[in-house]
C-alpha positions in Angstrom: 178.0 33.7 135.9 179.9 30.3 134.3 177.6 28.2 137.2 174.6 30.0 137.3 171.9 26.9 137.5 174.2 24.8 139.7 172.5 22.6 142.0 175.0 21.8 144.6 174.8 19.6 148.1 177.1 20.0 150.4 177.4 17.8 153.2 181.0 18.7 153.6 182.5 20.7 157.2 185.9 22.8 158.3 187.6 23.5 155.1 188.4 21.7 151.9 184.9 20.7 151.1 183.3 24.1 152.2 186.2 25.9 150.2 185.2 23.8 147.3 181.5 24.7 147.1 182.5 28.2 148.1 184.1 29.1 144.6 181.1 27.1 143.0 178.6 29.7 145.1 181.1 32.6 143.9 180.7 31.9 140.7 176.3 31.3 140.6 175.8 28.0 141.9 173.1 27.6 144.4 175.0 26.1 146.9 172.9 24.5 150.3 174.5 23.3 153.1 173.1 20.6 154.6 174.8 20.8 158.8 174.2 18.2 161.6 171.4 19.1 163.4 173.4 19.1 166.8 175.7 22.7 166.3 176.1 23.0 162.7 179.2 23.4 161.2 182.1 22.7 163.8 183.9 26.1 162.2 181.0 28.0 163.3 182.4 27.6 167.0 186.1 27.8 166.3 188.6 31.0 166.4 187.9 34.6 166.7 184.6 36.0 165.9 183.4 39.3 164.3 180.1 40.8 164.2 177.7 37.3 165.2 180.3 34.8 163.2 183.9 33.2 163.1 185.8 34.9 160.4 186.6 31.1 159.6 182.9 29.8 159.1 182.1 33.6 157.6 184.7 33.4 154.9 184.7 29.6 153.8 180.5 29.4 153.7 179.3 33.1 152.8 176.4 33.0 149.7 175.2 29.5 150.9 172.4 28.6 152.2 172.0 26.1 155.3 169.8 23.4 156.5 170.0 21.4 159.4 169.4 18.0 159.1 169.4 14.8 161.4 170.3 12.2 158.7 169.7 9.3 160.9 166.1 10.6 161.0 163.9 8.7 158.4 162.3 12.2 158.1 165.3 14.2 157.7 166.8 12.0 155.1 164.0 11.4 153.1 164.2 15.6 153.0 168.0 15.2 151.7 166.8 12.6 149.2 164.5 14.9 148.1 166.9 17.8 147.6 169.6 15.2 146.0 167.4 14.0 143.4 167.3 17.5 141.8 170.9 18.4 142.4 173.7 18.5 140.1 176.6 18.2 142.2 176.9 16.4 146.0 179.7 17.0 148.6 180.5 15.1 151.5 183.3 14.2 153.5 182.6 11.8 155.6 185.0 8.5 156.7 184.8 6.7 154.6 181.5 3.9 154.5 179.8 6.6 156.3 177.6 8.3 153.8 177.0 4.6 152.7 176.0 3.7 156.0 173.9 7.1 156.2 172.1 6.0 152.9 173.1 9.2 151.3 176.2 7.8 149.6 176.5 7.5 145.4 175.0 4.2 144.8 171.5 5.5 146.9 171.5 8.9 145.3 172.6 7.6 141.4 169.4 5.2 141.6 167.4 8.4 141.4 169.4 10.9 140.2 172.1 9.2 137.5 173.2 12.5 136.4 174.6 13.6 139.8 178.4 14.6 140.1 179.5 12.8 143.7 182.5 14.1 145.2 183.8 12.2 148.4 186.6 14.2 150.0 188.8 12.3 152.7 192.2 12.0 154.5 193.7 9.2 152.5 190.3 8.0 150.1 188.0 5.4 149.5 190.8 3.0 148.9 194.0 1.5 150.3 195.6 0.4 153.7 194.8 4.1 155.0 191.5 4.2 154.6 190.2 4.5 157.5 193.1 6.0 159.9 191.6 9.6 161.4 193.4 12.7 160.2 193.0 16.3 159.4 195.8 18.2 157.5 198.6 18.0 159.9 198.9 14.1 159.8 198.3 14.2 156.0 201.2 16.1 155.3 203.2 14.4 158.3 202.8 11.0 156.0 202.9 12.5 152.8 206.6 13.6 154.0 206.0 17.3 153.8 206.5 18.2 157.3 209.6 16.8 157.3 210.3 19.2 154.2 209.4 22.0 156.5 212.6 21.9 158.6 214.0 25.0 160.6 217.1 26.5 161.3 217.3 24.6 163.8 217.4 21.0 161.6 213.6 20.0 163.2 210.2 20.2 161.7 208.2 23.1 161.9 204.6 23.4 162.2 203.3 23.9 158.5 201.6 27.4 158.3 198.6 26.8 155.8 196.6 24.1 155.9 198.3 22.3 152.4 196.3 19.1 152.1 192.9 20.9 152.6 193.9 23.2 150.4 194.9 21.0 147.2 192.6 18.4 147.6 189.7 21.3 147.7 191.0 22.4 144.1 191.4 18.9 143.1 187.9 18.1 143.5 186.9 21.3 142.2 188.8 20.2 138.8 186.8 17.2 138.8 183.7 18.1 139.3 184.3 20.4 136.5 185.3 17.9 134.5 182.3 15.7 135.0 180.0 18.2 134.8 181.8 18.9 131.4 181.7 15.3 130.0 177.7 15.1 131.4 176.6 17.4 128.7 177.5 14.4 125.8 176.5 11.6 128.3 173.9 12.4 130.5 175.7 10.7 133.0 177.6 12.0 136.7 180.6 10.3 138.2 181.7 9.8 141.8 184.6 11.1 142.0 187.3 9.9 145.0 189.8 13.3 146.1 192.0 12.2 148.7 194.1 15.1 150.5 196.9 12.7 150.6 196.8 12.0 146.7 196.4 15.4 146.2 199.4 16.3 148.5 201.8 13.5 147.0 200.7 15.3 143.6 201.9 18.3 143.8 205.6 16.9 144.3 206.9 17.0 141.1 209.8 19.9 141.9 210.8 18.4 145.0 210.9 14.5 144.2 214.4 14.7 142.2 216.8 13.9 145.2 214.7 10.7 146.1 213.6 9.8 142.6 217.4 10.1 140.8 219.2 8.4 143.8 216.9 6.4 146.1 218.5 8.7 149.0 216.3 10.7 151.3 216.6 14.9 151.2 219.4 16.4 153.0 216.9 19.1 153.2 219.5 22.4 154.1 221.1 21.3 151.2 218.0 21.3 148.6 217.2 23.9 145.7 213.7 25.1 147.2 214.5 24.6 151.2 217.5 26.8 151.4 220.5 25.1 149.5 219.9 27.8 147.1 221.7 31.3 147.9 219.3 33.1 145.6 216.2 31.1 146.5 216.5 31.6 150.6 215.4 33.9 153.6 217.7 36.8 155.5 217.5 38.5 158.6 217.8 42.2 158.6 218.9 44.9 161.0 215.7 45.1 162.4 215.4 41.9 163.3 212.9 41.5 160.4 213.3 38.8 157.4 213.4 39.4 153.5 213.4 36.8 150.8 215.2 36.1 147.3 212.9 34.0 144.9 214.8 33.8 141.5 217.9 31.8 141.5 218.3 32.4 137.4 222.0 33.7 137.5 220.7 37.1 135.3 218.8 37.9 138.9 222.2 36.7 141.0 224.2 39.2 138.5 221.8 42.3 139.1 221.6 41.8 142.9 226.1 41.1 143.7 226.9 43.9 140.8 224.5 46.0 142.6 226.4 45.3 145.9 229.8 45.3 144.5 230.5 41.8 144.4 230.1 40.3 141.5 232.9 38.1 141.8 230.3 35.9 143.8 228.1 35.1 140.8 230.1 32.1 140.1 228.1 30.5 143.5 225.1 30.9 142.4 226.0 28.8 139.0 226.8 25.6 141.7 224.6 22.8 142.6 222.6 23.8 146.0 224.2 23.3 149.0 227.4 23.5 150.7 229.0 24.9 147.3 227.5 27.9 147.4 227.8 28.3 151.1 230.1 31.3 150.3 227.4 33.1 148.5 224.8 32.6 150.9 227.7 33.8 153.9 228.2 36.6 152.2 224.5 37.7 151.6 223.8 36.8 155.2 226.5 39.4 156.4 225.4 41.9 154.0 221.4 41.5 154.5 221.9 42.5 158.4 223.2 46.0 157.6 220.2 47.4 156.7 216.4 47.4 157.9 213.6 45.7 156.2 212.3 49.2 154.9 215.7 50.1 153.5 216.4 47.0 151.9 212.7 47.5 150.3 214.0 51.0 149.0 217.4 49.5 148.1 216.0 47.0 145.5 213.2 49.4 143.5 214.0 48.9 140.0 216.4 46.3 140.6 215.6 43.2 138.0 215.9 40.4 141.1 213.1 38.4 142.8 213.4 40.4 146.2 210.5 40.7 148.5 209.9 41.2 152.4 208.7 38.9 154.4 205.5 40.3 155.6 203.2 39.0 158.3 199.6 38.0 157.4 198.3 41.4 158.6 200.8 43.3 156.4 199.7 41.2 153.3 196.1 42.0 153.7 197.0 45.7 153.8 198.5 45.6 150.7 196.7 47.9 147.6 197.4 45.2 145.5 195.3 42.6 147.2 192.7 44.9 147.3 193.1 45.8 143.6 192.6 42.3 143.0 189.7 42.3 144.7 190.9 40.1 147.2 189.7 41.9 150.2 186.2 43.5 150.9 183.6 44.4 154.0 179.9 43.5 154.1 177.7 46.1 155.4 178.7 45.5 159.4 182.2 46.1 157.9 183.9 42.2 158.3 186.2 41.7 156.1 185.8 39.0 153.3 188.4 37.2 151.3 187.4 37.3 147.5 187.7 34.9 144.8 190.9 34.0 143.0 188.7 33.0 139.9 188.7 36.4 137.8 186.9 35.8 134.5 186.7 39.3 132.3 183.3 38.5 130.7 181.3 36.9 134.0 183.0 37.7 137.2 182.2 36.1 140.0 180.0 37.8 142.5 180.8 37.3 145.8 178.1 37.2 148.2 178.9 38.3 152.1 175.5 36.8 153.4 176.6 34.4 156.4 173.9 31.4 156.5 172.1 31.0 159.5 171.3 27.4 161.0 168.4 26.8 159.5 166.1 23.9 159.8 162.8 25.1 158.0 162.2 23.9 154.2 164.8 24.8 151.7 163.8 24.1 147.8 166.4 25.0 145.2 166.0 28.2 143.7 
């Protein structure tokens, strides 16, 4: 596997750290997780549980290994000394100054160790008048100005439903670490490496940055290409009550949809700028969508060349043969599920390990 030989410390809890040095352990790196000695992991604790775990700590932490440490213990730390000195790649994410204060932060563990690959995942970094504020996702994306993106029907922000900021700043900091572990083979040499879930947030703006960039003005957001200005690029109800989606606003996929429904005197909409232009467009579609169910729309558009799909619930998805031809969803042996690895190399998969760590506190050496 591309990591096999991987030394990797992880200090990190909940998600974007874990997340991180899960697709590391995926893909052969040995992977311990060093947890406060109190209760371990706080995920351990949080949400529903299957067979002993959370699904949440089982599927962010499976194919580690776990040791529970007191690092304000002279004896404990000297342990995690011990362990960083051999590793290749550390996690934590700490406040920031904590890992300093701790003695387990870069500067300690680069005196013994220069090749080490440090990764620091926070709210808002090492750096900078926000340094310090407390935050988990929610309040990242609240100043980053994406909850405000996420506005309902009803013109007021909704609660985002995944977790962005963990999410982007995980694979962020998985890019770099790549990267230094890359430019260590010609230097000998590791990095520390700052991720910030803000940066990694505001990053990953480029699409939606025109309005504000072009004019100085805020978003009008009902009005915008990708928050439902766009009549080919926007959600419908249907008969049932359900929802389905149109995710191509090319004008080839506004021709196949309105000649398939007779009205391809419409297409000239979908050629506007988003927003109140092409309200006519999106009128229409909403009157048409609501005469047939979900299921018949689905039936309606086989074969049709137009970015259609329903809006299924998170249940519905993971049901789907396609995720599990991608290998997206399997059981261990007690039959809990476990999400897969989006990383599919042809020559070394990844191999997936189901094992959930226990707490441990006895010696752990690296493999």
């Amino acid at each position: 596997m591309k990591l096999e030989g991987v030394k990797v410390l992880d200090l990190s809890l909940f998600l974007p750290g874990p997340m991180l040095t899960l697709m590391m352990a995926d893909h052969g790196a040995d992977v311990i997780k060093v947890e406060p000695w109190e209760e371990g992991d706080p995920a351990r604790h949080i949400g529903y549980r299957k067979n002993g775990h959370t699904v949440w700590f089982r599927n962010a932490n499976r194919g580690k290994r776990s040791l529970r440490l007191n690092l304000k213990a002279e004896a404990d730390k000297a342990r995690f000394m011990t362990l960083a000195a051999e590793a290749d790649v550390v996690v934590e994410a700490f406040r920031p100054g904590v890992a300093d204060r701790l003695g387990v932060g870069y500067d300690a563990i680069a005196a013994i160790n220069p090749g080490v690959v440090y990764v620091s995942i926070s709210a808002f970094g090492q750096t900078g008048p926000n340094r310090d504020r407390p935050a988990h996702d929610l309040a990242v994306e609240a100043l980053a100005g994406v909850v405000a993106l996420n506005e309902g029907q009803d013109g007021k922000p909704a609660m985002p439903h995944m977790p962005v900021a963990d999410a982007l700043a995980s694979l962020t900091a998985l890019s770099g670490v790549l990267m230094a572990l890359l430019r260590r083979r010609d230097t000998g040499k590791g990095d520390f490496l700052d991720v910030a879930m803000f940066d990694s947030l505001i990053a990953w703006t480029p699409n939606v940055t025109g309005r504000i960039f072009a004019t100085g003005e805020p978003h009008v957001v009902k009005d915008e290409r990708s928050f439902g200005g766009n009549a080919m690029y926007n959600l419908y109800e249907t008969a049932d009550d359900q929802w389905v989606s149109l995710g191509g606003a090319e004008p080839k996929f506004a021709r196949a949809l309105l000649s398939g429904l007779g009205r391809e005197d419409l297409v000239i909409y979908a050629t506007y700028p988003p927003g109140p232009q092409q309200e006519p467009l999106r009128a229409f579609l909403r009157e048409a969508f609501k005469q047939k169910t979900r299921a018949e729309w689905e039936i309606w558009f086989e074969g049709r060349d137009v970015c259609f799909a329903p809006v299924k619930n998170l249940k519905e998805a993971f049901e789907d043969p396609h995720l599990v031809a991608r290998g997206m969803l399997a059981h261990d042996a007690e039959g809990s599920e476990i999400v897969g690895t989006p990383l599919l190399f042809r020559d070394e998969p990844g191999r997936p390990d189901p094992t959930v760590p226990p707490v441990n506190d006895d010696t752990i050496g690296w493999r």
